[in-house]
C-alpha positions in Angstrom: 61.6 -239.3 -123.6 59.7 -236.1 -125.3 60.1 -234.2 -128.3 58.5 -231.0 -128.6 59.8 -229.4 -132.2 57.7 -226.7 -134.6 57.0 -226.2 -137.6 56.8 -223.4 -139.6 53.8 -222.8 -142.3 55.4 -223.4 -145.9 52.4 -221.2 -147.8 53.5 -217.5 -148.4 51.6 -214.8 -149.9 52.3 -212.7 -152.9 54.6 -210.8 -150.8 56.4 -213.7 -149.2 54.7 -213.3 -145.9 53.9 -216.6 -144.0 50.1 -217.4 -144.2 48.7 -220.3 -142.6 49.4 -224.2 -142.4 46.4 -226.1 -144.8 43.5 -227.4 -143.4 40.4 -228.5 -144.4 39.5 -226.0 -147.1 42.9 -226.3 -148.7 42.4 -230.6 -148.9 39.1 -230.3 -150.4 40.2 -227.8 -152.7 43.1 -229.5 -154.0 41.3 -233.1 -154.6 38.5 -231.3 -156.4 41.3 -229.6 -158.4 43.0 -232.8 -159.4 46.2 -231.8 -157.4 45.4 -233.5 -153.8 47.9 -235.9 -153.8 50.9 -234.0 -154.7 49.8 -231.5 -152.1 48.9 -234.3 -149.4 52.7 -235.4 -150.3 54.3 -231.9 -150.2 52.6 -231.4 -146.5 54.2 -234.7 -145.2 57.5 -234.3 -146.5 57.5 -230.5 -144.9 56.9 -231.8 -141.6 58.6 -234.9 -141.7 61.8 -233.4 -142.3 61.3 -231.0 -139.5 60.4 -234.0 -137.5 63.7 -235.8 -138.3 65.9 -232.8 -137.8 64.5 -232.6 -134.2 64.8 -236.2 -133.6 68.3 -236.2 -134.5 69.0 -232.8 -132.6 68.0 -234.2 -129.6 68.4 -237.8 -129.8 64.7 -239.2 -129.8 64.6 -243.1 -130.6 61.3 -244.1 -132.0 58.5 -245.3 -129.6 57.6 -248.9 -130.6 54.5 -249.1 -128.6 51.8 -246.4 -128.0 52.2 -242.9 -128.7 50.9 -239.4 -127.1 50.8 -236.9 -130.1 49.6 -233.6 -129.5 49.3 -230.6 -132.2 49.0 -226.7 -131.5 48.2 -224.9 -134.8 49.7 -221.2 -134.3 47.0 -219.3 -136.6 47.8 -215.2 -137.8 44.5 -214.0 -137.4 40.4 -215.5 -136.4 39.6 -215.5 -139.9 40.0 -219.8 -140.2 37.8 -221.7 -138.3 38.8 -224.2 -135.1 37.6 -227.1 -137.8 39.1 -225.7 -140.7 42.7 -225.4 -139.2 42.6 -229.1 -137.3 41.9 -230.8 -140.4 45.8 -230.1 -141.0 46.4 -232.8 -138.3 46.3 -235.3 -140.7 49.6 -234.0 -143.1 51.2 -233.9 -139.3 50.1 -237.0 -138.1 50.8 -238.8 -141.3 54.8 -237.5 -141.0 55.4 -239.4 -138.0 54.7 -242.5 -139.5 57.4 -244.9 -141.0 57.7 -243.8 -145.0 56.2 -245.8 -147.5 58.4 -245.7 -150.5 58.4 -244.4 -152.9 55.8 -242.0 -152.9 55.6 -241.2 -149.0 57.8 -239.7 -146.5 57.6 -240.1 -143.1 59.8 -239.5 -139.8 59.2 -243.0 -138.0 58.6 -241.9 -134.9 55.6 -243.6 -134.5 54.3 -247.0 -135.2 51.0 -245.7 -136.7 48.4 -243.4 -136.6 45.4 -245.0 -136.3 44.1 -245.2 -132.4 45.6 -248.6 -131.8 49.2 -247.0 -131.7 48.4 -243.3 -131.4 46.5 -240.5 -128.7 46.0 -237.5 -130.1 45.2 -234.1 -128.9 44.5 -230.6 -130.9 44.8 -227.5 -129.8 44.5 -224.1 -131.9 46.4 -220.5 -130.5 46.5 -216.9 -132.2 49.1 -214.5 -132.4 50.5 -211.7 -133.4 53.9 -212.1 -134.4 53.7 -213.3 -138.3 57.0 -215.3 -138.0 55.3 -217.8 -135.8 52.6 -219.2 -137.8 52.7 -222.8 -138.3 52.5 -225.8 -135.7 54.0 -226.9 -132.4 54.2 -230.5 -132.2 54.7 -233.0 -129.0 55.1 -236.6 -129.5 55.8 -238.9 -126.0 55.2 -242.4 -125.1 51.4 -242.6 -123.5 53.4 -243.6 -120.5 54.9 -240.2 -120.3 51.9 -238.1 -121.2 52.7 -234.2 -120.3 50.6 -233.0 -117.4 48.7 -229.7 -117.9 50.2 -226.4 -116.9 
């Protein structure tokens, strides 16, 4: 039992182009701005509801015990850096959780984050093609952990 789904960035630029996913920068700036909780919320929601939608699609029944989650941020350009980018696992990681009304979404996928219930892995890959920015997410029992190729 896998699921592999991605998810598209939801920042656009001034001409509607997709940017980037937020990372690090992004957090710090928005809780020094006063706005980081409605943007921690708007991040989780955006992949949560991606994470559902694949669920459904393809059947996926939560895991109840420990999880295997791994993360590949799709970046536009080199001009983020590898730290920069990961600190957006957190809005992803977050979204697989259970919700917590009524300020929190979350898929339920996953029991919980923390390393008790959850394996993580991170990975960061460039390209070209501007439609693909965003993030490619795997979520398996640890039992079932994907093998390298």
């Amino acid at each position: 039992m896998l699921l592999e789904f991605f998810v598209p960035t939801n920042r656009r630029d001034a001409r509607f182009n997709p940017t980037h996913l937020d990372g690090t920068n992004e957090i710090i700036h928005a809780n020094r701005a006063g706005y980081g909780f409605s943007q921690e919320s708007e991040n989780v929601a955006w992949f949560a509801a991606h994470a559902i939608r694949a669920a459904r699609r393809y059947g996926f029944a939560p895991i109840q015990g420990k999880a295997y989650v791994r993360v590949t941020f799709i970046e536009g350009n080199r001009r983020r850096d590898e730290d920069n980018i990961k600190g957006g696992v957190k809005y992803v990681l977050d979204s697989l959780t259970p919700p917590r009304p009524p300020k929190k979404a979350g898929a339920g996928l996953i029991v919980d984050d923390g390393p008790k219930y959850c394996t993580s892995e991170l990975r960061v890959s460039y390209t070209k093609d501007r439609k693909l920015i965003g993030a490619w997410v795997l979520v398996c029992p640890i039992r079932e952990k994907p093998r390298e190729t």
